[in-house]
C-alpha positions in Angstrom: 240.0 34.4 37.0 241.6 33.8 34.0 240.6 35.2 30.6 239.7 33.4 27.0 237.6 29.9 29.9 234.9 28.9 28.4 232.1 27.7 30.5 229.1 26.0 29.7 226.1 25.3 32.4 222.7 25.0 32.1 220.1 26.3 34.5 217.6 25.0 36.6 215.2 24.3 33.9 217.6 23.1 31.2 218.4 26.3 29.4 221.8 26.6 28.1 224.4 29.0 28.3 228.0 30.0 27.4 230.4 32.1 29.3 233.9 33.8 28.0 235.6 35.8 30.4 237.7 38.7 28.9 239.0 41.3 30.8 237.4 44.9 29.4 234.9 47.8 30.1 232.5 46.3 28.0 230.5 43.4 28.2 228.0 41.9 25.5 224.7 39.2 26.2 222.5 37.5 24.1 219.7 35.3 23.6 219.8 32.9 20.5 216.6 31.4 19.8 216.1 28.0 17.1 213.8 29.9 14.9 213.7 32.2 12.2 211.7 32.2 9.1 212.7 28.8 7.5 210.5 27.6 10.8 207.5 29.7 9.2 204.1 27.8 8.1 202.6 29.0 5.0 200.6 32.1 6.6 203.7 32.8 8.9 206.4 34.0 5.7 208.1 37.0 7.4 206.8 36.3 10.7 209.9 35.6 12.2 211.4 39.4 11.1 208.8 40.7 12.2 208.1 39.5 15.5 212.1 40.6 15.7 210.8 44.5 15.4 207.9 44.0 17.5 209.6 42.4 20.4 211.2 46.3 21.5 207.3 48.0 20.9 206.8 47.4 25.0 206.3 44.8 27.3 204.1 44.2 30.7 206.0 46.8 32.7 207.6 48.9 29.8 206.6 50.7 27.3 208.2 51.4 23.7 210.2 54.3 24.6 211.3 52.7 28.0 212.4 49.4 26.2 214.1 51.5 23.9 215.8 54.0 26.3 216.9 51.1 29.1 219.9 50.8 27.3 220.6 53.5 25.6 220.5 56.5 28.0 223.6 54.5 30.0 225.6 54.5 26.3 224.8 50.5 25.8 223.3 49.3 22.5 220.2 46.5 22.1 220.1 45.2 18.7 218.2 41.9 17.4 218.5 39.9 13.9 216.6 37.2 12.3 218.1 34.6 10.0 216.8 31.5 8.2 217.1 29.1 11.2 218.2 31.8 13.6 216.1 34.8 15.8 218.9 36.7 18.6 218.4 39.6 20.9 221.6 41.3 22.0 222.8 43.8 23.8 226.3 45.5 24.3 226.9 47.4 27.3 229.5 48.7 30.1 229.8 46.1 32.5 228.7 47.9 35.6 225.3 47.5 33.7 225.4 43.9 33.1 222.0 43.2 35.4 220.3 46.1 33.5 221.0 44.4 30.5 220.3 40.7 31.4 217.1 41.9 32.9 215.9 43.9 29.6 216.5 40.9 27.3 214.9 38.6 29.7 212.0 41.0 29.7 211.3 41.7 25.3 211.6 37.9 25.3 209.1 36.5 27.8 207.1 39.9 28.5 206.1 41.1 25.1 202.7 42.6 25.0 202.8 43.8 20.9 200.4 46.3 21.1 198.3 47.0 18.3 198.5 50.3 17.3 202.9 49.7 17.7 201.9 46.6 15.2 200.4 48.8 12.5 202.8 51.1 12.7 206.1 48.9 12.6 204.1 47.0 9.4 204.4 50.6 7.9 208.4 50.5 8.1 208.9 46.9 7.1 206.7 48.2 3.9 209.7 50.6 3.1 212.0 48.1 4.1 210.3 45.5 1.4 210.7 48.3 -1.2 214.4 49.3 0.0 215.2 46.1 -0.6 213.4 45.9 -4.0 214.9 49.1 -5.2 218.3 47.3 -4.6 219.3 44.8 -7.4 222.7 44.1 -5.4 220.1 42.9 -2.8 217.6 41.2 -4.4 219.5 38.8 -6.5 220.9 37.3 -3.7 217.0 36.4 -2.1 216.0 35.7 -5.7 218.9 33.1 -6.0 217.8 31.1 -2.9 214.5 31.2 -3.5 215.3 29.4 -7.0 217.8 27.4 -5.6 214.9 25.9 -2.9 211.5 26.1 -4.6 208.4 25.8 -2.8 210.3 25.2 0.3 210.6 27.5 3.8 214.2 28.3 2.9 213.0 29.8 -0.5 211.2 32.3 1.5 212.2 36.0 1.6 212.8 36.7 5.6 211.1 39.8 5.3 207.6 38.2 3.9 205.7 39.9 1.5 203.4 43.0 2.2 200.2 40.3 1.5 201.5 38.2 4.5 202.7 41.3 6.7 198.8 42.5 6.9 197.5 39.4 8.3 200.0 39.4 11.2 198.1 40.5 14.9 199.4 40.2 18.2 197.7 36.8 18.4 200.4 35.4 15.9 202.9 37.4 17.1 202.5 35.4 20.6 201.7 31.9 19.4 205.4 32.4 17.5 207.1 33.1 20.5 205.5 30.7 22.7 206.5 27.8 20.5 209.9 29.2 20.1 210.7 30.8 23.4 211.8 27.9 26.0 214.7 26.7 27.7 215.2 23.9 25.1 214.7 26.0 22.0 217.3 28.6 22.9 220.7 29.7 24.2 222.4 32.5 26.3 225.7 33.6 25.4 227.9 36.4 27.8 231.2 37.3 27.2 233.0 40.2 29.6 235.0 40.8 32.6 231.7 40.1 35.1 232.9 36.9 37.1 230.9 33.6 36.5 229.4 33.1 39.5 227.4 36.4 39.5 226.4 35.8 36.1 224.7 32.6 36.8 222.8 34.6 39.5 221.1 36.9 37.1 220.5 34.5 34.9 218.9 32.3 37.3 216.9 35.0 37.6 215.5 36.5 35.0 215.4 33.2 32.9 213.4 30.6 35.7 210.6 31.9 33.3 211.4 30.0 30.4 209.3 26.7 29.6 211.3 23.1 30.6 209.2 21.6 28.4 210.9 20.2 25.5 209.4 22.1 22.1 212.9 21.6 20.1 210.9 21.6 16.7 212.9 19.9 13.6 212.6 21.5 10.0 211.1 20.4 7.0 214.3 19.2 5.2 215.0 19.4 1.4 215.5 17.2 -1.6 215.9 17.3 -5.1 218.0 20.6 -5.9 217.7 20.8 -9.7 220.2 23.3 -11.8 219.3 26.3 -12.9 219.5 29.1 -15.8 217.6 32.2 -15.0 218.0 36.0 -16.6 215.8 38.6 -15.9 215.2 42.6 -16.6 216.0 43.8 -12.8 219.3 46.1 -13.5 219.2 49.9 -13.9 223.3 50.8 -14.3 225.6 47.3 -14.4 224.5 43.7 -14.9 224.5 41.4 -11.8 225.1 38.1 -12.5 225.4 34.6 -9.3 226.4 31.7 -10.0 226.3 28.8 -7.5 225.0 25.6 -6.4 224.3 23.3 -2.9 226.3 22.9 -0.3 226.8 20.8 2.8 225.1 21.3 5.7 226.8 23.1 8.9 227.6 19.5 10.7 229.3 17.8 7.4 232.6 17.2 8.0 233.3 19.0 4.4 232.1 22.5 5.5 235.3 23.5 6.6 237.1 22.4 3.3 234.0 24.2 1.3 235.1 27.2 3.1 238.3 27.0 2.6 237.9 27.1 -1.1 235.3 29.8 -1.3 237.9 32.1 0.6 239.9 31.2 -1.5 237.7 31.7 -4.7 236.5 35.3 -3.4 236.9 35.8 0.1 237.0 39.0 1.7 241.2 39.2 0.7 242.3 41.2 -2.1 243.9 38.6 -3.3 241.5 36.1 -3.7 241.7 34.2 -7.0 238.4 35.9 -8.7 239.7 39.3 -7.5 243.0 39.1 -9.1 241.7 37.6 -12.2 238.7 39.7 -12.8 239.6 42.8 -11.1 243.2 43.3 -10.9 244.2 41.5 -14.1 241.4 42.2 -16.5 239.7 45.5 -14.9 236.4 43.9 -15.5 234.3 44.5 -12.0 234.4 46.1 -9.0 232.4 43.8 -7.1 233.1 40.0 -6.6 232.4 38.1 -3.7 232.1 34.3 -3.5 229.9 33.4 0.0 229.0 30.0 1.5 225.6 29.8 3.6 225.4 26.7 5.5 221.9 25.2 7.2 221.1 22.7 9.9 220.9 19.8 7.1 222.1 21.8 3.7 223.7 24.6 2.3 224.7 27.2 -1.0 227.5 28.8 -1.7 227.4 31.4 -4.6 230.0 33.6 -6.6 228.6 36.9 -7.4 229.8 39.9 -9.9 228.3 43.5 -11.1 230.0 44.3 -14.3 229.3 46.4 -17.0 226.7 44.5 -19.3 229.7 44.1 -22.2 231.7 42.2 -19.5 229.3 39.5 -18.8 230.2 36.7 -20.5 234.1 37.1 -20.2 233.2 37.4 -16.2 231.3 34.0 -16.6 233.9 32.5 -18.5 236.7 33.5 -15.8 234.8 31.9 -13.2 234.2 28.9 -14.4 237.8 28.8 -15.9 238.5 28.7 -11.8 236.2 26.8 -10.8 237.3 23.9 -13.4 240.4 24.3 -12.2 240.0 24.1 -8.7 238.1 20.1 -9.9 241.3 19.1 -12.1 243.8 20.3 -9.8 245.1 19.6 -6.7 246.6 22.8 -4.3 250.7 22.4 -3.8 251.4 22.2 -0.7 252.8 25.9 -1.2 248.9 27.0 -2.2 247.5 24.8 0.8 249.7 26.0 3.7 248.9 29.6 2.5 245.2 29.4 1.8 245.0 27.7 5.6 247.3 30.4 7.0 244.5 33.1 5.4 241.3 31.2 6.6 242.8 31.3 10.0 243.7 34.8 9.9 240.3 35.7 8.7 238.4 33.7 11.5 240.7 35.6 14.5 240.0 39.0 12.9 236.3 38.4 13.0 236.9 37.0 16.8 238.6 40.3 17.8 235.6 41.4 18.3 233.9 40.2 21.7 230.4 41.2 20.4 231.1 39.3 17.2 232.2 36.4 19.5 229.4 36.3 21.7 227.3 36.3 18.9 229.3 33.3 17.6 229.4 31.4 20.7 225.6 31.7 20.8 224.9 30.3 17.4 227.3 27.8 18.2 225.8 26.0 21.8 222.2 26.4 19.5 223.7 24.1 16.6 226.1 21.9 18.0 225.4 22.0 21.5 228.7 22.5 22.0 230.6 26.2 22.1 234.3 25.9 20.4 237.7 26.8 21.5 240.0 28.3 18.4 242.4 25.9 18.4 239.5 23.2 18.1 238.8 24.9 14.9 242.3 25.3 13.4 242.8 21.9 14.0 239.6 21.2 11.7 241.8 23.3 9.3 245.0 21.4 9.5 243.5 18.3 8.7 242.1 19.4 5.1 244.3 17.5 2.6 245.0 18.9 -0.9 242.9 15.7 -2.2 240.2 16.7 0.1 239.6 19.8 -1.6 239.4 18.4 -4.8 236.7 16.0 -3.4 235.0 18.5 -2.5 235.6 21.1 -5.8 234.1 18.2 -7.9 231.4 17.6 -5.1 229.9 20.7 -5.2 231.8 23.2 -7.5 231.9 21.8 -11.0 230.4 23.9 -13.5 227.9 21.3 -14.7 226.2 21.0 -11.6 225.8 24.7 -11.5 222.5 27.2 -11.2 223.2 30.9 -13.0 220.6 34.2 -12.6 221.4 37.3 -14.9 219.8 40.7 -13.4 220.3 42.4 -16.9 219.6 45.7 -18.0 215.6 46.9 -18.2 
């Protein structure tokens, strides 16, 4: 068989699945699930996150510990995230476990039992993790941003709820949650490992016959009427933390990748990113600058964030937008293009080094698009980005005028 084929199939009752066979000792599964806490109603905020923690507290046939220790006493790691639109179980694993670990996922998903006394006590930790998080300006600013950025609106909400919400969640919430989530049409199983094809499907099959045909795909509420903003609060202890940002397309607009490309290029993970060299480098005025795009089923943010000493503020804001005005007026040489391509590209094969990272991808993937993509699908998407393109989009969603700004300043 040969390695880097992706297969797609779908099982008996429609659930769908993407396969990548690489050739190593270890092997990685996961179960991506349309859900997450922009899903939520209005008693559910943090729901999602939580149901996430309380999905390893036992199931029919396991308890806590056992759920816990399937994995783990043969070296293999289970792990779970929630996102906005997004809930996955995963597992990583040496592939003469592969059925172990197929089976265990298959079994926190459909088998949960959320028992009350593991309830009360996992509310206890996401407590501390609320006030972690709250203790953490470099954290916060980033939840407070979006929740300006969509008022009143699921995607405003803070994934990990509030502790007023988190005391009205019982095991009967936790299981109407995953029964409207948790079926074959709702969600998507992603493998990638040396296990050959044929004997995947066979565990699958399965484990996952369990899962609901019936078709629950459930649509979110979209949003309108994004409105600038201009916030500064007393949240900082040591530095001020400052965001700047506005919308964004959604993740099937044809201008996401361009959007990309130019927040890489803004402040990417590279040292030498445009904001680095110019704030950083050139000026010594912060030590942390990132510029991050966050991209929906239907709309998206991207944001350019700084700690800085308080006196550096407003030479910090000035730099950025002097950028960000200059990335609307001006068009890329073809120099600039070629080499901000050549980095983008570079930046998505690093992160798909990893197979864990890649079955993760893959996942999310098949659950958006319904469709799992090959890298050189994507660096074709690249290619075709024009130098006027990426001033389209710079004056689409980057000019300073349509921009939204919070200030975490000094209490």
């Amino acid at each position: 068989m040969s390695s880097n084929k992706l297969i797609n199939f779908k099982l008996r009752n429609g659930l769908r699945v993407v396969y990548l066979h690489k050739k190593s000792a270890v092997a990685h599964f996961g179960l991506s699930i349309l859900a997450g806490s922009r899903f939520e109603r209005k008693n559910e905020i943090g729901l999602a996150h939580f149901l996430e923690h309380c999905l390893f507290k036992g199931t029919k046939k396991r308890k806590a510990f056992h759920v816990l220790s399937r994995l783990d006493s043969v070296g293999g790691e289970l792990n779970a995230y929630t996102s906005k639109e997004e809930l996955c179980l995963y597992a990583s694993f040496s592939k003469k476990h592969t059925k172990r670990a197929i089976e265990l996922i298959a079994d926190i998903s459909y088998n949960s039992v959320f028992p009350k006394k593991e309830i009360e006590k996992e509310k206890e930790i996401i407590f501390d993790e609320i006030n972690s998080y709250m203790d953490s300006p470099i954290d916060k600013i980033f939840d407070d941003f979006e929740e300006l950025m969509f008022p009143n609106h699921p995607l405003g909400n803070n994934i990990l709820g509030s502790k007023e919400t988190l005391k009205e969640f019982d095991t009967e919430m936790l299981n109407t949650y995953l029964k409207r989530f948790v079926n074959a049409q709702n969600c998507v199983l992603s493998f990638v490992g040396d296990t050959p094809v044929e004997e995947i499907k066979k565990n699958i099959e399965k484990e996952f016959a369990v899962f609901s045909k019936e078709n629950h795909l459930i649509t979110p509420e979209p949003f309108f009427n994004y409105k600038p903003f201009n916030v500064s609060r007393k949240e900082a202890n040591y530095q001020t933390h400052f965001i700047i940002g506005s919308i964004a397309p959604g993740i099937k607009e044809t201008s996401k990748v361009g959007l990309s490309l130019l927040i890489n290029l803004l402040g990417g993970p590279a040292l030498n990113s445009r904001l680095i060299l110019s704030i950083r480098e050139k000026h010594g005025y912060a030590y942390n600058i990132e510029a991050n795009y966050n991209s929906y089923l239907d709309i998206g943010f991207w944001t350019i964030y700084i700690g800085c000493d308080k006196k550096h503020l407003k030479k910090c804001i000035k730099l950025v937008k002097k950028e960000l005005e200059s990335l609307c007026k001006n068009e890329l040489s073809i120099s600039q293009l070629n080499k901000a391509k050549e980095q983008m590209k570079g930046h998505i094969a690093l992160n798909m080094d990893s197979n864990a990272n890649l079955m993760l991808n893959l996942g999310k993937s098949m659950l958006i698009y319904d469709k799992a993509f090959e890298i050189n699908e994507i660096h074709q998407e690249i290619d075709c980005i024009t130098s006027v393109d990426l001033k389209k989009i710079a004056n689409d969603y980057l000019h300073p005028s349509n921009c939204s700004t919070l200030i975490f300043d000094l209490k």
